[in-house]
LOMARLO-678945 format. One record per residue (C-alpha): chain; residue number from 0; x negated, y, z. Coordinates in Angstrom, 2 decimals. Each point is the difference from the previous one (the first is absolute). Example, Ala and Ser with C-alpha at 12.3 -4.5 7.8 and 13.67 -1.06 7.14 Angstrom:
r ch=A, i=0, c1=-12.30, c2=-4.50, c3=7.80
r ch=A, i=1, c1=-1.37, c2=3.44, c3=-0.66
REM end
This chain:
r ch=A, i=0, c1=-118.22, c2=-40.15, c3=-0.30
r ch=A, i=1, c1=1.21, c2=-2.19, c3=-2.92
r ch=A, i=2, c1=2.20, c2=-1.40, c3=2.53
r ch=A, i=3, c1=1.90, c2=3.11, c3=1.67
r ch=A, i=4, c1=0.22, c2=1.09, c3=-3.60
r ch=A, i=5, c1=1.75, c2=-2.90, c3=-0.81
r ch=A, i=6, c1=1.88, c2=0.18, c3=3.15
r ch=A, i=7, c1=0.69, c2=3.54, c3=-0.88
r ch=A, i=8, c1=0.89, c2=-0.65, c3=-3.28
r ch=A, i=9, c1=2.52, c2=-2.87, c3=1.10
r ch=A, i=10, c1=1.90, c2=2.17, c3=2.25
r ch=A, i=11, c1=-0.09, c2=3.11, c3=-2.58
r ch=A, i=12, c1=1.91, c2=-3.03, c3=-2.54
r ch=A, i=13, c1=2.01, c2=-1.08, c3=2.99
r ch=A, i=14, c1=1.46, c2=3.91, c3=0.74
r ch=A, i=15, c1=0.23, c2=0.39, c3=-3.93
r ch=A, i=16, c1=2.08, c2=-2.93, c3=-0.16
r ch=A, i=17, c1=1.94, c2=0.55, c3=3.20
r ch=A, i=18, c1=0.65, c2=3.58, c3=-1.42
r ch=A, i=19, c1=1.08, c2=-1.26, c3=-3.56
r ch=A, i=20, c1=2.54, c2=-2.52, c3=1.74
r ch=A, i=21, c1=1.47, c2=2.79, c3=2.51
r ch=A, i=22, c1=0.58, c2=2.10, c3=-3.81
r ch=A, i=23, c1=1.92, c2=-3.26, c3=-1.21
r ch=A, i=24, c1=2.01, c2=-0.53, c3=2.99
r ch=A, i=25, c1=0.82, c2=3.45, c3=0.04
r ch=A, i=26, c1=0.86, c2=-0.04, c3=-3.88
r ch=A, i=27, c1=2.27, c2=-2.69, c3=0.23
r ch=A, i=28, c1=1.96, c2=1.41, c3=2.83
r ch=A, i=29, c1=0.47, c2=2.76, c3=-1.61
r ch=A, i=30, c1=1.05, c2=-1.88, c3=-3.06
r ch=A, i=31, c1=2.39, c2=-1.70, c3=2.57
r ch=A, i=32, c1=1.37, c2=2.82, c3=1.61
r ch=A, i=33, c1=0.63, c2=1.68, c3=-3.61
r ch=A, i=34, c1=1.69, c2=-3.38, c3=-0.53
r ch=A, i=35, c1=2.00, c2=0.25, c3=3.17
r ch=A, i=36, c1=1.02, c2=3.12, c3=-0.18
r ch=A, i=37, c1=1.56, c2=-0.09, c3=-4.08
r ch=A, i=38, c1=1.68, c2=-3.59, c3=1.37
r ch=A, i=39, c1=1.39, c2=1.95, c3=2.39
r ch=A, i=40, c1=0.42, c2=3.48, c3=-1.96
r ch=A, i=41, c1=2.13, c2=-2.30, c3=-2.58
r ch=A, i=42, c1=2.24, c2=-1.63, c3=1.98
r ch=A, i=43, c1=0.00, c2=-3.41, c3=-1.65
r ch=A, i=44, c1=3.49, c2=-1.42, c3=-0.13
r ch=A, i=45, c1=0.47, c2=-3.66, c3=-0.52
r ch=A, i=46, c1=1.68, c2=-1.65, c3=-3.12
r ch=A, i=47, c1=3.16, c2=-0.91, c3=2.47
r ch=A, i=48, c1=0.09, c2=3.61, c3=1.51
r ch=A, i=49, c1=0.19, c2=2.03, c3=-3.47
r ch=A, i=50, c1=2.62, c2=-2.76, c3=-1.00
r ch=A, i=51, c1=2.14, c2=1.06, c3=3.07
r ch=A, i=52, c1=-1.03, c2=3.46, c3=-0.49
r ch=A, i=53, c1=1.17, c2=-0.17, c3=-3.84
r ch=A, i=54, c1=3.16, c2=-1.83, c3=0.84
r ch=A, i=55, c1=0.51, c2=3.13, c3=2.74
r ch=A, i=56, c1=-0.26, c2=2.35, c3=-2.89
r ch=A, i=57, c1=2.49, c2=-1.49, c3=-2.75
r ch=A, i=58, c1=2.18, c2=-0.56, c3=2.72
r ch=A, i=59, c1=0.07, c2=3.58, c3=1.19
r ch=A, i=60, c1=-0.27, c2=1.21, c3=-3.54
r ch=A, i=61, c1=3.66, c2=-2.11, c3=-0.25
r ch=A, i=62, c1=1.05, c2=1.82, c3=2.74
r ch=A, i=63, c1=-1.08, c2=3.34, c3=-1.27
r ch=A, i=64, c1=1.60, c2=-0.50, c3=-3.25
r ch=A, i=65, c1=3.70, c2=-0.76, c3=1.67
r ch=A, i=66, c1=-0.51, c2=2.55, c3=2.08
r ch=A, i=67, c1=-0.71, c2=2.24, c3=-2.58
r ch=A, i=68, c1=2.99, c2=-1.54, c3=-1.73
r ch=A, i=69, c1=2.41, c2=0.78, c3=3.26
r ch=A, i=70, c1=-1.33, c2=3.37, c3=0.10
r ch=A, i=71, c1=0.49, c2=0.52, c3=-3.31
r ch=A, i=72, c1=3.68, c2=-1.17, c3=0.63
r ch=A, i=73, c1=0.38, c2=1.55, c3=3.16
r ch=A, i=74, c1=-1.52, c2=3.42, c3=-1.65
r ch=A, i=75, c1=2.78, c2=-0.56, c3=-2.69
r ch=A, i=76, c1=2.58, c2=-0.43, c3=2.74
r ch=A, i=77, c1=-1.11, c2=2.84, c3=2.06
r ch=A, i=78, c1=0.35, c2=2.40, c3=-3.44
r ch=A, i=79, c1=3.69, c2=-1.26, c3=-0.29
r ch=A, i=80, c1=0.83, c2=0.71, c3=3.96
r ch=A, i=81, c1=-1.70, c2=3.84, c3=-0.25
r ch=A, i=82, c1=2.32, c2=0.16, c3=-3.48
r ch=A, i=83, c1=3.08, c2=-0.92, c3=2.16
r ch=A, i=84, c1=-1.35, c2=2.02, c3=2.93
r ch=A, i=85, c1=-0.37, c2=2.80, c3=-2.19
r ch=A, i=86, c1=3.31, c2=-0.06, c3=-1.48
r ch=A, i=87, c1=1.99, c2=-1.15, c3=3.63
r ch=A, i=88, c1=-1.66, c2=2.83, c3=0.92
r ch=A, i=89, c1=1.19, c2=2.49, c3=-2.62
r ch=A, i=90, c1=3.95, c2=-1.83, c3=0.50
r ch=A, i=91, c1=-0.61, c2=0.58, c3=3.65
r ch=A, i=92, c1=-1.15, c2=4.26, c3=-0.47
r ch=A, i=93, c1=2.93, c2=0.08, c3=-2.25
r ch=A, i=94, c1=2.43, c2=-1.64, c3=2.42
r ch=A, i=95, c1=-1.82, c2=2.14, c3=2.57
r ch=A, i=96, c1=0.75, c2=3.25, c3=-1.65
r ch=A, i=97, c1=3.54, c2=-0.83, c3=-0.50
r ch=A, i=98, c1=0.96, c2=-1.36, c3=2.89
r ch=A, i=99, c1=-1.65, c2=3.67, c3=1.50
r ch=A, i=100, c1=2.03, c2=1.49, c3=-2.71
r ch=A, i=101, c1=2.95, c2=-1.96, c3=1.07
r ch=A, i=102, c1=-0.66, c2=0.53, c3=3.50
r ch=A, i=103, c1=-0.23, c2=3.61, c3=0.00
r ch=A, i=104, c1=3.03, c2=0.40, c3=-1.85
r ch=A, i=105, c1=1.65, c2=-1.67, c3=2.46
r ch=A, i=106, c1=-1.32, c2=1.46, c3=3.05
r ch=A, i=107, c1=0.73, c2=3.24, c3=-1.45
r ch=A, i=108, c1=3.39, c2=-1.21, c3=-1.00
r ch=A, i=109, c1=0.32, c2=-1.36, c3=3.93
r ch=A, i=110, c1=-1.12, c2=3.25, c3=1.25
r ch=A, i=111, c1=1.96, c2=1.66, c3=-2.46
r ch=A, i=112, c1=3.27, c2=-1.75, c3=1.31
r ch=A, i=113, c1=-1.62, c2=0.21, c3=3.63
r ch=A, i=114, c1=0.40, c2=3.77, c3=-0.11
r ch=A, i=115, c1=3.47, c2=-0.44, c3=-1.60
r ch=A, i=116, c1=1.21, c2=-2.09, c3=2.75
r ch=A, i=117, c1=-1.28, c2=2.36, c3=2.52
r ch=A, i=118, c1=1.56, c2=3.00, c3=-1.69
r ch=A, i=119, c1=3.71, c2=-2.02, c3=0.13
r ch=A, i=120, c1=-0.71, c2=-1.17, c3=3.44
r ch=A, i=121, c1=-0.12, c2=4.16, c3=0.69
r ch=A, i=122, c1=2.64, c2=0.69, c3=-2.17
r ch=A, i=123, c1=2.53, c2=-2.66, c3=1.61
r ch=A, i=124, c1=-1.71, c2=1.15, c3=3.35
r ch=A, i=125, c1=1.29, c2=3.43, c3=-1.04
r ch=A, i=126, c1=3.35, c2=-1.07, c3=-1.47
r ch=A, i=127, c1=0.57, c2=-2.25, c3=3.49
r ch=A, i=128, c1=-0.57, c2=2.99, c3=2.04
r ch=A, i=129, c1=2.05, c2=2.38, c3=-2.36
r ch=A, i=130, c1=2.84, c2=-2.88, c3=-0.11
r ch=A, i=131, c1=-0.66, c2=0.16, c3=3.90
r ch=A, i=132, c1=0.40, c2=3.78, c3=0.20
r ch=A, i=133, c1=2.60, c2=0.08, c3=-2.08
r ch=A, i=134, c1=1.94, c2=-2.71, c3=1.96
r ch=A, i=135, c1=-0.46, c2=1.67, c3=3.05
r ch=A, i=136, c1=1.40, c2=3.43, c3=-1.82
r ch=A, i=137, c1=2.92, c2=-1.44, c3=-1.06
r ch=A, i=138, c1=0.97, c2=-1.85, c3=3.74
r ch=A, i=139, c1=-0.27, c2=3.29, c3=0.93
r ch=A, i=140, c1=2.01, c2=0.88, c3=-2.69
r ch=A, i=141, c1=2.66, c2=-2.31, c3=0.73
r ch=A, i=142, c1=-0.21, c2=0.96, c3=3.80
r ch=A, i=143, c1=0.58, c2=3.54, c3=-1.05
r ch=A, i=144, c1=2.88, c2=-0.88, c3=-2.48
r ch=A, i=145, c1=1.32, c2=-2.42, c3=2.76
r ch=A, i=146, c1=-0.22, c2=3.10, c3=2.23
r ch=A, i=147, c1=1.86, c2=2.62, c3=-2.02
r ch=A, i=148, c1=2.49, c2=-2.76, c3=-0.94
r ch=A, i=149, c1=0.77, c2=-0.49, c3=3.17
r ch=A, i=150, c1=-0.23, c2=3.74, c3=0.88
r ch=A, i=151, c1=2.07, c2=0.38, c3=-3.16
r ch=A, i=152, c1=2.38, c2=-2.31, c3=1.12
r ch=A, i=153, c1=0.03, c2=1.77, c3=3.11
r ch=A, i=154, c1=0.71, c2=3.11, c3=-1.57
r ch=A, i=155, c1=2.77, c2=-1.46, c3=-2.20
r ch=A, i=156, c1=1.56, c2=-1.35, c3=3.27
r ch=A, i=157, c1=0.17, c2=3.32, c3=1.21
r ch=A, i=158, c1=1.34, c2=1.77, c3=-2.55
r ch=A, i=159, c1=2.44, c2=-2.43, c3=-0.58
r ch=A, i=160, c1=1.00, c2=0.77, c3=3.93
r ch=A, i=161, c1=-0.62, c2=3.45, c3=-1.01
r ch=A, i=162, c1=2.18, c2=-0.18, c3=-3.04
r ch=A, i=163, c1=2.55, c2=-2.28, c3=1.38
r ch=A, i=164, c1=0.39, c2=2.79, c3=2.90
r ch=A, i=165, c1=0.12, c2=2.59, c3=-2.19
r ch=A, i=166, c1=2.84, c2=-1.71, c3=-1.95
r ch=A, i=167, c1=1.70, c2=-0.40, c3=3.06
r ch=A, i=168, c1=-0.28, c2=3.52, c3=0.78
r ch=A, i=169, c1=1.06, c2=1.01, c3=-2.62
r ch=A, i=170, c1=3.21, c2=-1.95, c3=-0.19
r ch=A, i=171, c1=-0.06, c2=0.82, c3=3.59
r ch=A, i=172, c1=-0.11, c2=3.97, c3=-1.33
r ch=A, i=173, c1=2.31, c2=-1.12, c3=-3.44
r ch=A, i=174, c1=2.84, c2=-1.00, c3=2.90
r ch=A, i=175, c1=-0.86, c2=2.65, c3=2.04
r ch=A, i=176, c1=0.33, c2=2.38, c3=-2.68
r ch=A, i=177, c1=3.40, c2=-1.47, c3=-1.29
r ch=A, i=178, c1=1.42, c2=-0.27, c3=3.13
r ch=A, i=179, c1=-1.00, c2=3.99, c3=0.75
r ch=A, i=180, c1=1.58, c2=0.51, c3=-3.55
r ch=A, i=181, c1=3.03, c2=-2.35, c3=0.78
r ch=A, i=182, c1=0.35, c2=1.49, c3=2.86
r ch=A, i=183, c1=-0.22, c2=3.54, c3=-0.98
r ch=A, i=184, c1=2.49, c2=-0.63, c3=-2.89
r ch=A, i=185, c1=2.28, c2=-1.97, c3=2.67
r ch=A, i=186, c1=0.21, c2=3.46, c3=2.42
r ch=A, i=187, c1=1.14, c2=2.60, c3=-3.05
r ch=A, i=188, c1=3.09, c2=-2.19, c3=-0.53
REM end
């Protein structure tokens, strides 16, 4: 029995030993995965990369600065143009307002004169037609005085006929008369 206790003993050493190596192995991958994983959790960067990296930085830190400068300039420039902006802007609401100003007057004055010229159109309008009326009034004037000129003249010829017979009537009654009183006065003797 000496023997399987020995034999039992061997393999109970043998399992201890096997068990104490699995705890090792496992130990030391954990220890390596820990190490693994804060190689990779830190990201190391070689010498050459950070160099690049750094030179990246000033660089764009330059850049920054002059653009900071330009908008700083720009920003200045930008203030001046909303200055001019602001006062074109009050020249052109001024010049605005008077031109309105300006341009009312005159479209009142134009509508003003609009009506004026209207009114003298109807006035001449009126003054044509009296002109007109009056024209044809006084043709008919002069046909009438034509008329009783003639009719006058007419009238004037007869009683010139008139008178000139009557004249010779009477001298025609004168030597009538005489020659009855002649001849009256020529029988007493």
């Amino acid at each position: 029995m000496e023997g399987t206790e020995d034999a039992y003993k061997g393999t109970q050493t043998h399992v201890l030993v096997q068990k104490q190596l699995e705890d090792v192995i496992l130990t030391q991958q954990a220890a390596y995965d820990k190490l693994r994983q804060s190689v990779d959790t830190e990201h190391m960067v070689s010498s050459k990369q950070y160099e690049a990296v750094f030179k990246m930085l000033e660089e764009e830190r330059a850049a920054h600065s002059e653009t900071k400068s330009k908008l700083s300039d720009t920003q200045d420039q930008l203030a001046f143009c909303q200055g001019e902006v602001e006062v074109l802007s009050r020249q052109i609401a001024r010049e605005k307002a008077q031109f309105e100003q300006t341009f009312g007057l005159l479209k009142t004055k134009a509508l003003t004169e609009t009506v004026r010229n209207i009114e003298l159109e109807n006035k001449c309008h009126e003054i044509e037609k009296q002109c007109e009326d009056r024209t044809d009034i006084l043709s008919d004037k002069d046909h009438q005085i034509e008329a009783l000129t003639r009719r006058l003249q007419s009238q004037k010829d007869h009683y010139e006929r008139k008178l000139s017979e009557l004249t010779i009537q009477m001298k025609q009654e004168a030597y009538i008369a005489q020659t009855l009183v002649d001849g009256n006065t020529g029988h007493r003797t």
